[in-house]
C-alpha positions as CSV (number, residue, x, y, z in Angstrom):
1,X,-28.0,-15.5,15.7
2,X,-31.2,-17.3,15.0
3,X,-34.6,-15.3,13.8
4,X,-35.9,-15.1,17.2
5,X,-32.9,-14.3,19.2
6,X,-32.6,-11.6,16.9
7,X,-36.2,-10.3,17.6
8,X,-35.2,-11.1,20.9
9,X,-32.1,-8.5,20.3
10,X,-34.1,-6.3,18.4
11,X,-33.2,-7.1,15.0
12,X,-35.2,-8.8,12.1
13,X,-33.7,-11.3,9.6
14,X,-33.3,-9.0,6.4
15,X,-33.2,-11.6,4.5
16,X,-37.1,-12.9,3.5
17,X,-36.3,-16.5,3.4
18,X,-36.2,-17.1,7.5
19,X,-32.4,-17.1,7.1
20,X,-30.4,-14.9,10.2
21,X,-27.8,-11.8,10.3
22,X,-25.3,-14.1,11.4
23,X,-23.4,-14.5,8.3
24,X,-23.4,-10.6,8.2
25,X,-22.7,-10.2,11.7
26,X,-19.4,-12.6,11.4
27,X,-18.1,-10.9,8.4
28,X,-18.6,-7.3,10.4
29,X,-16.7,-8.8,12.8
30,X,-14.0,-10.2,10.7
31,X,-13.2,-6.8,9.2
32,X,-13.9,-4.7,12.6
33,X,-11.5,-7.0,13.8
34,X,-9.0,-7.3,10.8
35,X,-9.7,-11.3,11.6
36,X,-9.0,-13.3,8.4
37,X,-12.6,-15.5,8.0
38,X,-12.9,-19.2,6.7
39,X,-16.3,-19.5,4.9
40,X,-18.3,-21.3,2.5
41,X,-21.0,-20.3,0.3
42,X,-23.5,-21.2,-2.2
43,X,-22.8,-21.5,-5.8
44,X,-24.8,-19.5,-7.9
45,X,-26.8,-22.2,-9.5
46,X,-27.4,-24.3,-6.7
47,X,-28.8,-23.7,-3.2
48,X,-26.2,-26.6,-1.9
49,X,-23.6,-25.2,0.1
50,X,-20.1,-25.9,-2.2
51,X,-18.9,-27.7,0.9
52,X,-21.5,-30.6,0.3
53,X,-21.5,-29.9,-3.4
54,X,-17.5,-30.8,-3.4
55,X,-16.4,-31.9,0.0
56,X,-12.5,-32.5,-1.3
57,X,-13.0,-28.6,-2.1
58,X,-11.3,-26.7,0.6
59,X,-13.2,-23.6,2.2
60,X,-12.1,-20.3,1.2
61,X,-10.1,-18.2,3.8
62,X,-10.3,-14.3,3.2
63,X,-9.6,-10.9,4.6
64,X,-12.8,-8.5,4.3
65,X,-11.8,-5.6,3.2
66,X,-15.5,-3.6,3.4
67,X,-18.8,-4.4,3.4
68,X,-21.3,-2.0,1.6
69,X,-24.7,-2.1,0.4
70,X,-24.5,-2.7,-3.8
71,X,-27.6,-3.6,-5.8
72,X,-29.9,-3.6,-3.0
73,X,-28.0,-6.5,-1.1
74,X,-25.3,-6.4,1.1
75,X,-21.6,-7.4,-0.5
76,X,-18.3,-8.2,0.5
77,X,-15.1,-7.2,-0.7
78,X,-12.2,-9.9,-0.3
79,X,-8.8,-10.5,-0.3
80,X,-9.0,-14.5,-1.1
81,X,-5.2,-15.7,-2.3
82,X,-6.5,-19.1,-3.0
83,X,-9.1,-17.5,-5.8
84,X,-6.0,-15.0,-7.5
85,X,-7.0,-12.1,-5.5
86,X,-10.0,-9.4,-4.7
87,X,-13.5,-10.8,-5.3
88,X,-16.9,-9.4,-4.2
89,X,-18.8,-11.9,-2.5
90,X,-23.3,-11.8,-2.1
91,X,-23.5,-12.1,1.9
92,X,-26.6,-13.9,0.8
93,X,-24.8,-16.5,-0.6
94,X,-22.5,-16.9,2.5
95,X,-23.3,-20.3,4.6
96,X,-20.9,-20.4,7.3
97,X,-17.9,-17.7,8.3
98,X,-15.0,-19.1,10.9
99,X,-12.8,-16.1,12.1
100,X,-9.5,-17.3,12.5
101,X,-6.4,-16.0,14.7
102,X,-5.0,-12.8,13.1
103,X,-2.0,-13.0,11.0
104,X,1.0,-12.3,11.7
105,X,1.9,-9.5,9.3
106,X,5.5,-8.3,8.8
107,X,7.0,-5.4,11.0
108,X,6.4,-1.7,10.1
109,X,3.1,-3.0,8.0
110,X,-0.7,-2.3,9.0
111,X,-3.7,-3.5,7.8
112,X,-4.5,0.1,6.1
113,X,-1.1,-0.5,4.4
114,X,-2.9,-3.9,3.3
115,X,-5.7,-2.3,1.8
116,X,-3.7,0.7,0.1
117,X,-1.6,-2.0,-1.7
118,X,-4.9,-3.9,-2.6
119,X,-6.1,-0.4,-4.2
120,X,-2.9,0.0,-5.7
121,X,-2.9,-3.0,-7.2
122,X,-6.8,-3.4,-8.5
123,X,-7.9,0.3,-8.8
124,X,-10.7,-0.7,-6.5
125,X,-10.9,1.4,-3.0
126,X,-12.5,-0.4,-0.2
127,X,-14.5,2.3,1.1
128,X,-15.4,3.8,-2.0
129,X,-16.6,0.4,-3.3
130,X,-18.7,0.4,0.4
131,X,-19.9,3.7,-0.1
132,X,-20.7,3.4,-4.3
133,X,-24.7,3.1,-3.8
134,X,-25.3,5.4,-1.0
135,X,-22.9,8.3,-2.9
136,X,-24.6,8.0,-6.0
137,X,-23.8,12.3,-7.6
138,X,-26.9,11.7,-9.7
139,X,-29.2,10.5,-6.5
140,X,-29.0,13.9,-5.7
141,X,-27.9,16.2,-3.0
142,X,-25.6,15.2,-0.7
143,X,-27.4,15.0,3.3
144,X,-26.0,13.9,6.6
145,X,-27.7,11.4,8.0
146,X,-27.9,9.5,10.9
147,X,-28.7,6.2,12.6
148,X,-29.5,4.9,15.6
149,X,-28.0,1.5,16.4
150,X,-28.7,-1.2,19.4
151,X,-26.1,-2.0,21.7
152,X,-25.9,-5.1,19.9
153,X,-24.7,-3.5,16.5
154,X,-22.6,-1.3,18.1
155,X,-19.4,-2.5,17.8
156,X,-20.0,-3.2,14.5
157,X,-20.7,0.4,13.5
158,X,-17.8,1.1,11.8
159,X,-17.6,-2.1,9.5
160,X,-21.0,-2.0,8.8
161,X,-21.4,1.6,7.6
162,X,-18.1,2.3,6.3
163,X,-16.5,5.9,6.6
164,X,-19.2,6.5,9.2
165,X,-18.8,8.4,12.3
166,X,-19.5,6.9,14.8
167,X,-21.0,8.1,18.5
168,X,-20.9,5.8,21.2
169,X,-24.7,6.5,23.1
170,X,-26.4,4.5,26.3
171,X,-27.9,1.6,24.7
172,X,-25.8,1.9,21.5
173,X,-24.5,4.0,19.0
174,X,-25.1,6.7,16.9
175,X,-24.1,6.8,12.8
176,X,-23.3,9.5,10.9
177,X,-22.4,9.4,7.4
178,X,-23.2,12.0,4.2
179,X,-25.2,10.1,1.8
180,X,-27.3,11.0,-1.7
181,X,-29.3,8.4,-2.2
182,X,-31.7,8.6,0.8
183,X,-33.3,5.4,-0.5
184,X,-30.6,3.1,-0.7
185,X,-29.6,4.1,2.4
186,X,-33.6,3.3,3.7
187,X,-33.2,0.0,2.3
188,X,-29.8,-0.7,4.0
189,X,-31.0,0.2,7.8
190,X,-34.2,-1.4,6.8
191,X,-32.2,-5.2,6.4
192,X,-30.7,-4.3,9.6
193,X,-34.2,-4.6,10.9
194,X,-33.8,-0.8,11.7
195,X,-35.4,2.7,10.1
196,X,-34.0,6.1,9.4
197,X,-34.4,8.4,11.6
């Protein structure tokens, strides 16, 4: 989604450089979807995409466990085999995401069996590593809160604002999710190109 079709859709780049959502947008989908995603990304020293940096270098395909909102960007948490397991990716530094066909996965296993074993086996939780910044106990008391989403964010509610509930409304959908830092949550809605209500 390009800067003005996202105007256009009601959304703003929440990024300042003139970049788009669309990076965001495809990972949402991927883990809405439980999609595995092919992307590339930025090293952290250089603004070339590692693609052109190292075009023998193959792209990395991972299963997105959550997004969340951590250190006042928005992160990833993967499953990448190639890279010896879970890593947390910047969604800034994310150039372009594929989603591939879905997996097969063996009989009698789901995806939430997925994540329990990649819990298991890292002591990291998906949604609580989602929901770390916005559940802060020292941020102060805990509030529900909710958030208005356009029709076009809707079906990504639930990847997007993990543990939410969420309420299918005309136009869109409605969020609600118990937070305790009010302002991380501001500044969350805020890349979305939305406000708290």
């Amino acid at each position: 989604m390009t800067a003005p079709l996202a105007r256009a859709a009601g959304l703003l780049p929440w990024r300042d450089r003139g970049t788009t959502l669309e990076p965001l947008l495809a990972l949402a989908r991927a883990a809405a979807s439980g999609r595995p995603a092919r992307l590339t990304y930025r090293d952290t020293d250089e603004s070339v995409p590692r693609r052109e940096a190292a075009p023998g270098m193959p792209r990395r395909e991972v299963e997105v466990l959550s997004l969340g909102w951590r250190w006042r960007q928005w992160v990833a948490l993967v499953r990448c085999e190639a890279a010896g397991g879970l890593r947390v990716l910047e969604v800034e530094r994310v150039e372009t995401v594929r989603l591939l066909e879905r997996r097969r996965r063996p009989r009698g296993r789901s995806r939430g069996a997925d994540r329990a074993r990649a819990a298991a086996a890292t002591g990291l939780d998906p949604l609580e590593f989602a929901l770390a910044d916005l559940q802060d106990a020292e941020a102060g008391p805990v509030q529900r809160v909710t958030v208005a989403l356009p029709s076009a964010l809707a079906p990504l509610a639930g990847a997007l604002f993990a543990g939410a509930v969420v309420e299918p409304v005309p136009g869109g959908a409605r969020v609600h999710l118990l937070a305790t830092n009010r302002p991380a949550l501001a500044e969350m809605v805020a890349s979305l190109g939305l406000t708290l209500g």
